[in-house]
N, C-alpha and C positions, 0 to 999 in steps of 0.2 A: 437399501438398508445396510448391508454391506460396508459400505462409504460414510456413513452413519454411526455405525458401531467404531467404526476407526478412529473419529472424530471424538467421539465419549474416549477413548481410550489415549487419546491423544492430549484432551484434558485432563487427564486423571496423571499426568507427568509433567504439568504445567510447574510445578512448585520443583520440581528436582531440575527443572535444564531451562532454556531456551530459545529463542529465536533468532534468525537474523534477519531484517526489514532492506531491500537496495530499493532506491529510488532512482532511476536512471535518465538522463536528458542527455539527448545529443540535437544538436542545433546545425545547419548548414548555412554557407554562404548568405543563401536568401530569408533567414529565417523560421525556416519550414525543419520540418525533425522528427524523432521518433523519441516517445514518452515509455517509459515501464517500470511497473513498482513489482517488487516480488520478494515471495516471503520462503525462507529457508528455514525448514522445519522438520531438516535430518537429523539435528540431537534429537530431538522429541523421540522418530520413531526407535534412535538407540536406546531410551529408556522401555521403549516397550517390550512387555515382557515373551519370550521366545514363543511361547505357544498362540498368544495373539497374533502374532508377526505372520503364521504359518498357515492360517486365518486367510489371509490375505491376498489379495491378485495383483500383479503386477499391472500397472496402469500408465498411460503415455496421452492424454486427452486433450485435443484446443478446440474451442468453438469462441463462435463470436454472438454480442451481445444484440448483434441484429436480428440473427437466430431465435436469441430467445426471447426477446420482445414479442417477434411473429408469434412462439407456442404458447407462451403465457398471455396475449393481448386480450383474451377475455376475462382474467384476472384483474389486468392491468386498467382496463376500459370500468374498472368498480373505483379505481383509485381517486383522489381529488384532483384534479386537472395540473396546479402545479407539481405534483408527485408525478405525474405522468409524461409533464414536459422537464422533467429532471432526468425521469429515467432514458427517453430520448436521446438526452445529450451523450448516454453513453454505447447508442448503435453502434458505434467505430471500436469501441474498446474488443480486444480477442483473449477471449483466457485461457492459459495451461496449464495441466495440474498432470503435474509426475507424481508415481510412486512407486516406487522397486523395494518392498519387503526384505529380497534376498540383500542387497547392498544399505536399506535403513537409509533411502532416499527419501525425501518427502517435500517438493516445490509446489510452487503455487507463484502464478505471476500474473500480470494484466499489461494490456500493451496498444499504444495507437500511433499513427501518425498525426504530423496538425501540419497546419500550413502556417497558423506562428504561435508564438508561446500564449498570445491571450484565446486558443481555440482550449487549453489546458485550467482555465481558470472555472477554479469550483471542481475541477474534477474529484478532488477528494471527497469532498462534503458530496458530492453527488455519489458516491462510493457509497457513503455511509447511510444513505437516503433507500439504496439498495438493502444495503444488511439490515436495516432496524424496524424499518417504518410498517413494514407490512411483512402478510405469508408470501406474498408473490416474489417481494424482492428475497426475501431469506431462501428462496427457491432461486433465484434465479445466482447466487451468490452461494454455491456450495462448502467455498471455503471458507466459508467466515468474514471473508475481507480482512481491511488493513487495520480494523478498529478505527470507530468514530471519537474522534479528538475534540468533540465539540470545536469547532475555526472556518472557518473561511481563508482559502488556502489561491493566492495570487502570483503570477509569475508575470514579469516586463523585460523586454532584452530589446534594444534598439542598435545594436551593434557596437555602442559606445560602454554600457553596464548592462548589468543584469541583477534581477533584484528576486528574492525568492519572499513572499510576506504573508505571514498566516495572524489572522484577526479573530481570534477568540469570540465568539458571538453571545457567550452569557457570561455574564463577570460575576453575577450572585448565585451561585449555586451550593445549594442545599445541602449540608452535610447529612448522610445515613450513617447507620449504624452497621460496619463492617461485618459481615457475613463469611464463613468459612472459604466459598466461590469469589470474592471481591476481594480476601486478604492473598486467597495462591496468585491471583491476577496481579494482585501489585507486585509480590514476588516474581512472578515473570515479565512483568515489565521493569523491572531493577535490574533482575538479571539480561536479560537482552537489549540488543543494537539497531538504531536506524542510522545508515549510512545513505548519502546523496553523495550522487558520481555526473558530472555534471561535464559533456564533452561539448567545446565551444572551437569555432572558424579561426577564433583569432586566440593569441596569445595574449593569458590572463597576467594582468601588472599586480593585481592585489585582491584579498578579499578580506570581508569585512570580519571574521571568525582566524582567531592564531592558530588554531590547529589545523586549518586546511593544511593539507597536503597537494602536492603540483605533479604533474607526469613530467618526463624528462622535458618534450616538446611548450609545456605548461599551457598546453590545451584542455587537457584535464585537471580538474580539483575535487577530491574525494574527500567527505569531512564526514566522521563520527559522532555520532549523538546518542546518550543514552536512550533507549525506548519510552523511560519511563517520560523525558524530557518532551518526548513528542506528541505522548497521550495526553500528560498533565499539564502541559505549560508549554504547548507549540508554538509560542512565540521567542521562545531560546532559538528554534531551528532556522528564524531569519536573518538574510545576509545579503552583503550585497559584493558585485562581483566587477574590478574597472578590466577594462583592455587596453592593450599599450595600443598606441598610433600605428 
């Protein structure tokens, strides 16, 4: 409950600050790598206000989704069978979720290994299939998640390019009528950042996006994108990446 009341009070500062969304790849010689997205949500807790903050316990948590598969499986065993082999594909994923009051820390990350980038395909949408769909997965998913971007979210790397590609899956969608909670939400997705950090074997010749940025060795390429860019129109976020000979 505790974690609960944090999370209402964490909303309730949506519309004064932000976030910041990393999306991280690192790729090895063979193909094989380690994936993690994480979400920085230390402005937030600076907007909270001191007597809340005091409230609060210091927290340092990781578990893994195979864990909670096993405690919720009689939940999960109610669900429709593809929801069930969705939620599957994410046993490997480990989540950790910091929080230090006293310093107005507040992370939240998710993380796996794959043996190639197509073991990573869908992992998003499978994300979101977590947060939305059911009580089991909103249980099993404390922080919220990364928000569901409506896509279909693809990754290809053969040594030669690498290709990052998210497919929008409903092109006619319904306008509502903005509500007090749906207008702080755009405002916090205007105001905030998704950043992809992207470390590769070999040295990258080019990418498809002018503002990437390069490391000195130019193994790495960090590129910025607005948040709002990735909830509303994730297909701005793809690119494609060549390597020199």
């Amino acid at each position: 409950m505790r974690y609960i009341k944090h999370l209402l009070v964490l909303l309730t500062a949506i519309t004064l600050t932000s976030c910041n969304f990393t999306e991280n790849i690192y790729i090895n010689e063979d193909g094989s790598g380690k994936f993690s997205i994480e979400m920085d949500g230390s402005q937030l807790m600076s907007m909270m206000p001191e007597d809340s903050l005091k409230t609060q316990k210091a927290m340092d948590s990781t578990y893994s989704f195979k864990q909670i598969l096993e405690e919720k499986k009689d939940s999960i065993s109610k669900l429709p069978k593809e929801q069930q082999e969705r939620l599957k594909k994410l046993e490997n994923f480990n989540i950790r979720t910091v929080m230090n009051p006293e310093k107005k820390e507040f992370m939240f990350s998710m993380n796996t290994d794959f043996k190639t980038v197509s073991d990573l395909q869908d992992a998003m949408s499978t994300m979101s299939t977590v947060q939305g769909a059911s009580k089991a997965g909103k249980d099993m998913m404390p922080g919220g998640g990364f928000g569901d971007n409506n896509s279909e979210l693809k990754y290809f790397y053969d040594g030669k390019k690498f290709t990052r590609k998210a497919t929008v899956l409903k092109k006619d969608i319904l306008e509502v009528e903005e509500d007090s909670m749906k207008q702080a939400m755009n405002m916090f997705y205007e105001s905030s950042t998704y950043t992809v950090k992207y470390h590769f074997p070999k040295k990258v010749k080019k990418v498809s996006v002018e503002s990437a940025m390069y490391s000195e060795d130019r193994k790495t390429i960090t590129i910025e994108f607005p948040f709002s860019d990735y909830m509303k129109e994730p297909e701005k976020l793809n690119f494609e990446v060549e390597f020199e000979k």
